[in-house]
C-alpha positions in Angstrom: -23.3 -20.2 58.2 -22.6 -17.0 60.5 -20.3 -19.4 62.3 -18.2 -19.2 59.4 -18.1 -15.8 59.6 -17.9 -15.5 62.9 -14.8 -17.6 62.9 -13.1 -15.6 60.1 -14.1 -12.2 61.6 -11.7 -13.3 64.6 -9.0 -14.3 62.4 -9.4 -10.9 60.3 -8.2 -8.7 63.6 -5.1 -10.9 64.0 -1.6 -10.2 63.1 -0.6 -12.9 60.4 -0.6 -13.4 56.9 -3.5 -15.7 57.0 -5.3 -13.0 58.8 -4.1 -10.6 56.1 -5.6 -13.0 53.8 -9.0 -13.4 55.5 -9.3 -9.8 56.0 -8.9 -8.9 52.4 -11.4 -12.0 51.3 -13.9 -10.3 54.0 -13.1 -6.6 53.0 -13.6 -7.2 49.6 -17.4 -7.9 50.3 -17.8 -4.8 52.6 -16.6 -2.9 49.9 -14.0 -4.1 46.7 -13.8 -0.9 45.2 -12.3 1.2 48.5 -10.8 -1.8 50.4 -9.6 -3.8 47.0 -10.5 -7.6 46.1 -9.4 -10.7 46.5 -6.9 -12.8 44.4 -8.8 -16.5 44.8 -5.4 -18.0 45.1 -4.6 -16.5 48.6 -7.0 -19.9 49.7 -3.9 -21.5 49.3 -1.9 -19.7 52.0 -4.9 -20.6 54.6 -5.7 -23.9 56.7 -8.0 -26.4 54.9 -10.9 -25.2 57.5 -10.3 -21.5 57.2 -10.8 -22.1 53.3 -13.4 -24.4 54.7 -15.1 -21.4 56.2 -14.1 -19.0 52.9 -16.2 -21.4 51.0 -19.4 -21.6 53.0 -19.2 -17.4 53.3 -19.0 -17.2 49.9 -22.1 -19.3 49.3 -23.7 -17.0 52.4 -22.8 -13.9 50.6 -24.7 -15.5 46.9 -27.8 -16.6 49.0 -28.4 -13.4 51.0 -27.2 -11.2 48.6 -26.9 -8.4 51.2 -23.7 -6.5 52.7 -22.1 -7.6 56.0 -23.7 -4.2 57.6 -27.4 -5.5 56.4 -26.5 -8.3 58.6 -25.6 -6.8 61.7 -21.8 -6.9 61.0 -21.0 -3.5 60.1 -18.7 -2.6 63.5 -16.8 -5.7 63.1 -15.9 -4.8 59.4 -15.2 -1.5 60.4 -12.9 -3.0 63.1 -11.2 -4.6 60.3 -10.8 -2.1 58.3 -9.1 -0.1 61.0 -6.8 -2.3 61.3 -5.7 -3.5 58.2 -6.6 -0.8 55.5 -6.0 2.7 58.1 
């Protein structure tokens, strides 16, 4: 599962609008109420395996029920928060 992540944690710090759409699907676990949520039908503006990897986060996120910084994420959120929300 943290390959998942790991994969959309890369696509976060890039420049396009799929980033900008992984980015605010990630950033909206850091925090939703600062860094704003997620409209579910930004999936459809990613590739089938980034959705792929959406998916399999999502169930990550309902099974560990922790924040990314519990899991020894917190400088890469921050990263992307810096880039896309600063």
């Amino acid at each position: 599962m943290s390959d998942a992540l790991e994969r959309l944690i890369d696509i976060a710090r890039g420049d396009t609008g799929q980033s900008r759409k992984v980015a605010n699907f990630l950033l909206a676990w850091w925090n939703a109420e600062e860094c704003g949520g997620f409209d579910l039908t930004d999936v459809w503006g990613v590739d089938k395996s980034i959705a792929a990897d959406m998916l399999t986060v999502f169930a990550l996120v309902a099974a560990r029920r922790q924040y990314p910084d519990a899991m020894g994420y917190g400088k890469q959120f921050e990263a992307i928060v810096n880039v896309w929300r600063r």
